[in-house]
N, CA, C and O of each residue as an XYZ file, in Angstrom:
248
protein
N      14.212     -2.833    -30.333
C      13.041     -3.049    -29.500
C      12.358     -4.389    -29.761
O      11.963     -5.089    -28.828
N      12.224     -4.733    -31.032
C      11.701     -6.106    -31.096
C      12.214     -7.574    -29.838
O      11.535     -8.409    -29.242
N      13.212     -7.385    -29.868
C      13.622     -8.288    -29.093
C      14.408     -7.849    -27.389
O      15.464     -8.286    -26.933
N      13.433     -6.853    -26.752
C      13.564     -6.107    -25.888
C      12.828     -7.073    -24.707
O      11.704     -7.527    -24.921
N      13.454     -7.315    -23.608
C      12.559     -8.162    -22.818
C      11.909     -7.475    -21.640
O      10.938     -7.912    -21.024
N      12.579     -6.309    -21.390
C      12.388     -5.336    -20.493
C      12.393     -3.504    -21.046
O      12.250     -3.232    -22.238
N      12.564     -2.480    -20.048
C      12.440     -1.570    -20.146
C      12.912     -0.769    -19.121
O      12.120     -1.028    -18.215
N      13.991      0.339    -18.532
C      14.117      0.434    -17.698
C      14.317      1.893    -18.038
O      14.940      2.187    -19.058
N      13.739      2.984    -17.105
C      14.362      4.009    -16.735
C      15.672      4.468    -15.899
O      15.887      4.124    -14.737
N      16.574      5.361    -16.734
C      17.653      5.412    -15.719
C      17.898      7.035    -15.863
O      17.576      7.485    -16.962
N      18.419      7.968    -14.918
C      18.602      9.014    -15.058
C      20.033      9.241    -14.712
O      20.613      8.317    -14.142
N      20.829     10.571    -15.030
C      21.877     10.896    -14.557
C      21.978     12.364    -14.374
O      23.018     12.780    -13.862
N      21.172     13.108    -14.672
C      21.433     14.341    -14.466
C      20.005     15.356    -14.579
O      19.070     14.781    -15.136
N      19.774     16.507    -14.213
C      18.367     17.126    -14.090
C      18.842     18.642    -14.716
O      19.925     19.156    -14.438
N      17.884     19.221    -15.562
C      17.983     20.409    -15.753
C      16.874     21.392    -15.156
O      15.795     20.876    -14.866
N      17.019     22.568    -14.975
C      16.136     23.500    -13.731
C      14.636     23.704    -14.078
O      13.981     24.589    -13.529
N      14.009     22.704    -15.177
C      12.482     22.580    -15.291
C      12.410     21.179    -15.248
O      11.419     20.681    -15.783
N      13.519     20.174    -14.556
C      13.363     19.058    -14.630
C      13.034     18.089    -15.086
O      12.192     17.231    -14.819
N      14.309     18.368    -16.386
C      14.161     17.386    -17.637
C      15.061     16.778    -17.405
O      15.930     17.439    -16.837
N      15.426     15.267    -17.661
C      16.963     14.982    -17.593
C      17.492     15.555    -18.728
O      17.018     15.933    -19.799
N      18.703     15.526    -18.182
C      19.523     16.760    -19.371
C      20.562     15.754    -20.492
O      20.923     16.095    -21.618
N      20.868     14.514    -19.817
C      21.746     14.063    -20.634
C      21.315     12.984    -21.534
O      22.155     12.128    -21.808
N      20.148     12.891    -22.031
C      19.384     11.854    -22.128
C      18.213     12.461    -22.718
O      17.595     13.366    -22.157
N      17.810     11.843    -24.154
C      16.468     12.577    -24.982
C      15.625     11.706    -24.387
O      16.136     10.586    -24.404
N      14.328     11.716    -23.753
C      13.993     10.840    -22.811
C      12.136     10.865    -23.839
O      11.349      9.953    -24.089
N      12.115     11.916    -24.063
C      11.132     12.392    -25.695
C      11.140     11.430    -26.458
O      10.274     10.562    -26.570
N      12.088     11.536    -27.003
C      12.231     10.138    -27.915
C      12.425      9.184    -27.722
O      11.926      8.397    -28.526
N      13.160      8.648    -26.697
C      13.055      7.451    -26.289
C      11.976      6.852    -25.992
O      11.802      5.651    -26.198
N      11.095      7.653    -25.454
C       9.835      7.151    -25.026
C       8.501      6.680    -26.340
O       7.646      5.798    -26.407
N       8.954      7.865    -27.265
C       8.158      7.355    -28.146
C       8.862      6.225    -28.957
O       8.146      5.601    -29.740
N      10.282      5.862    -28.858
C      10.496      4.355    -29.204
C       9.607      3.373    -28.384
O       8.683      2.818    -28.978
N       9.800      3.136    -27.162
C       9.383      2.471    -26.391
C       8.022      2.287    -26.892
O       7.744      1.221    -27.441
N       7.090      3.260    -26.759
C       5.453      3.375    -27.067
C       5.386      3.080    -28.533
O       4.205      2.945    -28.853
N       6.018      2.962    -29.319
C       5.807      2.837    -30.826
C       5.880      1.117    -30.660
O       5.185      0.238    -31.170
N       6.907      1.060    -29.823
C       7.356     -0.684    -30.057
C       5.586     -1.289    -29.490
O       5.386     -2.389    -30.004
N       5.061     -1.091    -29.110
C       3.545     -1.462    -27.886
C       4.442     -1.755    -26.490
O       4.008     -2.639    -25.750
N       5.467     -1.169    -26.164
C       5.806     -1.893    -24.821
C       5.064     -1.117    -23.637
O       5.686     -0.258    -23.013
N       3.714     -1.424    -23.322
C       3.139     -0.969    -22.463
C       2.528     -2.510    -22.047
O       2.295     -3.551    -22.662
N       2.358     -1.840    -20.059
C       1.130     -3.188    -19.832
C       0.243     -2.804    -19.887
O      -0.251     -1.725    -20.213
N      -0.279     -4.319    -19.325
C      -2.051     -4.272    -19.591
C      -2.500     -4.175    -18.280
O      -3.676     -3.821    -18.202
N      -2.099     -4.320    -17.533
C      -2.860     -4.279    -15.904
C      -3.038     -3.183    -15.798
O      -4.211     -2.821    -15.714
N      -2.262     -2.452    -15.766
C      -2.360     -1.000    -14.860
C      -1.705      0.143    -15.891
O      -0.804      0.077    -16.727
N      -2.604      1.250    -15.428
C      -2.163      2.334    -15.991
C      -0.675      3.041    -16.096
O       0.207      2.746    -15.290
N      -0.489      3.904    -17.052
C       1.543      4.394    -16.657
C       1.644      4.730    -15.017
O       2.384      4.208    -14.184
N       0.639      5.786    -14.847
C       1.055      6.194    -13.725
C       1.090      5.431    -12.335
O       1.704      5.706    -11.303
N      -0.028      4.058    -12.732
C      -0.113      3.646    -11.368
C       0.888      2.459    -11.663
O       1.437      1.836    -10.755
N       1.104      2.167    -13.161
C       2.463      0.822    -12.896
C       3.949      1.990    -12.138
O       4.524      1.708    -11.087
N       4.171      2.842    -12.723
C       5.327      3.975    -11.762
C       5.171      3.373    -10.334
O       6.000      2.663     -9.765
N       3.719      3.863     -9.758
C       3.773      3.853     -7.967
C       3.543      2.700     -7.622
O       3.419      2.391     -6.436
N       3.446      1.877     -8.583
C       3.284      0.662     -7.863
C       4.615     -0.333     -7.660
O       4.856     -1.205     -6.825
N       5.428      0.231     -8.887
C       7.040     -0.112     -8.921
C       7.464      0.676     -7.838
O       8.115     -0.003     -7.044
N       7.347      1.812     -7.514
C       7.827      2.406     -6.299
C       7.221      2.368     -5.209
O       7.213      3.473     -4.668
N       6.536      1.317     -4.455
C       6.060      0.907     -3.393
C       7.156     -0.521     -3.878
O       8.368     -0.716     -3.779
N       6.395     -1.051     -4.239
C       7.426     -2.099     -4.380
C       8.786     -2.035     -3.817
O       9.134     -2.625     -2.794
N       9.711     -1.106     -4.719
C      11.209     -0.791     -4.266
C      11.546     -0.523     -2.730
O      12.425     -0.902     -1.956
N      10.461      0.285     -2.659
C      10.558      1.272     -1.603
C      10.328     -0.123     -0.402
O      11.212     -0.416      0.404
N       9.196     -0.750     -0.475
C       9.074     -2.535      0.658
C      10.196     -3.425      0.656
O      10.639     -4.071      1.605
N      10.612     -3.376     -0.563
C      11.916     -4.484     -0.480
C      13.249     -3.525      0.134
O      14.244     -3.950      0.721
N      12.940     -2.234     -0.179
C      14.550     -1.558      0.720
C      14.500     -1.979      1.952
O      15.488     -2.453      2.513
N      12.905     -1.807      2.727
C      12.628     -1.163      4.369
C      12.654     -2.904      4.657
O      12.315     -3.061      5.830
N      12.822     -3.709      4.263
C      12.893     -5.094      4.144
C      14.301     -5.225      4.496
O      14.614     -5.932      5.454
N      15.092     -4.670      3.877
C      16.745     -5.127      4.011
C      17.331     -4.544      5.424
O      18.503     -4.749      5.737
């Protein structure tokens, strides 16, 4: 993590309370959050929807 320039979520599979299943995503996260890789603008939830408006403008774009 020290020399991490990014951060990306990726999924591959869902279990029936909708956890990903193949992937400790628990711990990973508290790597991530241990390292400080959080921003400063915006909150988790609104950097999420704001990455997914984003995605979602540049698809309806193509």
């Amino acid at each position: 993590m020290p020399f991490a320039k990014g951060v990306s979520a990726k999924t591959f599979d869902f279990d029936e309370q909708g956890n990903e299943s193949s992937l400790d995503y628990d711990r990973l996260l508290k790597i991530v959050l241990a390292a400080g890789f959080e921003g400063d603008n915006l909150s988790e939830a609104d950097g999420i929807n704001a990455t997914k408006t984003l995605l979602q403008r540049i698809q309806a774009d193509q």
